[in-house]
N, C-alpha and C positions, 0 to 999 in steps of 0.2 A: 504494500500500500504506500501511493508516495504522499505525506504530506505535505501541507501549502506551508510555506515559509516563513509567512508572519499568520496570528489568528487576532481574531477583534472580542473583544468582550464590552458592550456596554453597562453603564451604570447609570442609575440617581447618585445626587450628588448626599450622602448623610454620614453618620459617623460609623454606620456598617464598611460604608467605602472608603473614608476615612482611613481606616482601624484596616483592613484591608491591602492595602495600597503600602500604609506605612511598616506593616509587619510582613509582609510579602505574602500571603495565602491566598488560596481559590476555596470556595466557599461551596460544599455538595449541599444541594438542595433536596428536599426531601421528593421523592417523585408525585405525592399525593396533593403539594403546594404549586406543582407546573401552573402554567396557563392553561396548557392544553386539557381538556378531559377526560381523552383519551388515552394520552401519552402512558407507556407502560401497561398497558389492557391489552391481552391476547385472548382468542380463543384455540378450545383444542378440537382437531379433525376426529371424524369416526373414528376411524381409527385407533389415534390413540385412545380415548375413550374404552373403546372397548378391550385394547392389550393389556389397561391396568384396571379393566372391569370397575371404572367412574361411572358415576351415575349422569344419564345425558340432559338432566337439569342445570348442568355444570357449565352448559352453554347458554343457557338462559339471559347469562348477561356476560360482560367481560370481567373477566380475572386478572388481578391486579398484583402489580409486579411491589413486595416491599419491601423492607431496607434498605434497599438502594438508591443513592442518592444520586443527582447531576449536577452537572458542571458545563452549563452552554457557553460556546463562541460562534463563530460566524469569519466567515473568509472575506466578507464587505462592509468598511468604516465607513461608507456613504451611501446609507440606506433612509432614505427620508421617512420609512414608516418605522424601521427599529430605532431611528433617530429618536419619533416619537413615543414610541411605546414605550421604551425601557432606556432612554435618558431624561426622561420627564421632561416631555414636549422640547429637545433639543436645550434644555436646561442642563443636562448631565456632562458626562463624559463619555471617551470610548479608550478604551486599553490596548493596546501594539505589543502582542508580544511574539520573542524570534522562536518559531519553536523547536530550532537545535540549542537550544541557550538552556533547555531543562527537558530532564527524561519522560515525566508525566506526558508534555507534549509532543514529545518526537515520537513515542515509541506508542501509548497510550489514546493520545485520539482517538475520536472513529465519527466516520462521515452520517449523516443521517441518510437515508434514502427515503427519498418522497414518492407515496406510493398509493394510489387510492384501491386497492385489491385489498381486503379482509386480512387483519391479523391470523393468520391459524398457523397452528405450530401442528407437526408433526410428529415432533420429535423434544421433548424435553432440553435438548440440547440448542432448539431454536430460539428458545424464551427471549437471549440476549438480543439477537438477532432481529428479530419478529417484534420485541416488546421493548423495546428500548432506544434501537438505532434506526425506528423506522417511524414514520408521520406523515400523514394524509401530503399534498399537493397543496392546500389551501397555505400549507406552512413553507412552500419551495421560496419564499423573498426570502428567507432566515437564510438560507445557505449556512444549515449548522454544522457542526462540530460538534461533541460532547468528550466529557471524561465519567467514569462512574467512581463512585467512592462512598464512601457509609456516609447514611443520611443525614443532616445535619451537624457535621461536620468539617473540621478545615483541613486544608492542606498546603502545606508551605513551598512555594517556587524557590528557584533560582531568581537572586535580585535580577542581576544581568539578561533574566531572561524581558523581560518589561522596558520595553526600548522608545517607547512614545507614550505620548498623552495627546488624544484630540477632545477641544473645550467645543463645545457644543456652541451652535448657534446665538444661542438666547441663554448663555449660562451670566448668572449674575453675579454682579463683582466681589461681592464677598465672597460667594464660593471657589471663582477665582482666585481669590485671594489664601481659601482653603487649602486647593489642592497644592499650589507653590508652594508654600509654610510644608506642608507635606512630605515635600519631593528636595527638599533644599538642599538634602544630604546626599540626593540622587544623581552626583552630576551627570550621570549616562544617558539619563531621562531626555529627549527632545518633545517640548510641547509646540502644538500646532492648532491653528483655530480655524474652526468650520464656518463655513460663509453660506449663503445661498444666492446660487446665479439664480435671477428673477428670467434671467432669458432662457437659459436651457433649461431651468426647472431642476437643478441639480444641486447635490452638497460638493464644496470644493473647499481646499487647505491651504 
């Protein structure tokens, strides 16, 4: 599997991100908090059903993947809709980071694949596959990336792996003012500010 070279993570700007940023961790989310509400739901084929002699009520609704937690990014820092969604109306941030600069993301990633044909696992062994690294079509603008890891829980990078900051459109200047106090110690850090061409309809840096 090759991955993309730099990955994107947005943010609201609070003291989660904060706290985040200045200690260096990725934060696994519990899968039951996603957006989605589907996200981690499979079902199981005939089949198996009936090789472990399950009862076929079992399909009655989706089954729900739990302890495990995510870790989303996105291969595109100039998304006007993740802009808005998950840096609070282009108030937030977005994070650049290299991911040979740390093993979680070189080695660890995994692409989602957008797919609107039914979850069904065959095989026990599909669960990860089927129920975690896969999401409807309606979600293809995310162009995600994920990591898994115990739910509610952090994990500490590599500083050096975290190579930019983009300030969002509409971020306010004290939060501005936030994240630099932040990063002050970071000299590696390059921050960069999102604009909106009114003509093309685009975020640019």
């Amino acid at each position: 599997m090759i991955r993309p070279p730099y990955i994107y993570k947005y943010y609201s700007i609070n003291e989660f991100t904060l706290d985040a940023i200045l200690n260096n961790y990725f934060w696994f989310c519990d899968i039951e908090k996603l957006n989605d509400p589907l996200d981690g739901r499979y079902l199981h084929s005939e089949k198996l059903l009936k090789k472990y002699n399950m009862p076929s009520k079992m399909n009655e609704e989706l089954t729900k993947i739990f302890l495990w937690g995510v870790c989303s990014f996105t291969t595109n820092n100039n998304n006007i809709l993740m802009w808005s969604h998950y840096a609070n109306n282009h108030k937030g941030i977005c994070l650049e980071f290299i991911t040979l600069n740390e093993r979680l993301l070189s080695e660890m990633l995994h692409p989602i694949i957008y797919t609107n044909k039914k979850p069904i696992i065959n095989d026990f062994k599909d669960i990860m596959h089927k129920g975690l690294f896969r999401k409807s079509k309606n979600w293809q603008y995310e162009s995600e990336w994920r990591l898994l890891g115990p739910a509610d829980e952090k994990m500490n990078y590599n500083p050096k792996a975290l190579s930019s900051i983009y300030l969002g459109a509409k971020i306010e200047k004290h939060d501005e003012e936030r994240i630099l106090s932040c990063i002050k110690l970071k000299s590696h850090i390059n921050i960069k500010r999102a604009s909106v061409n009114i003509l093309s309809q685009c975020i640019e840096f």
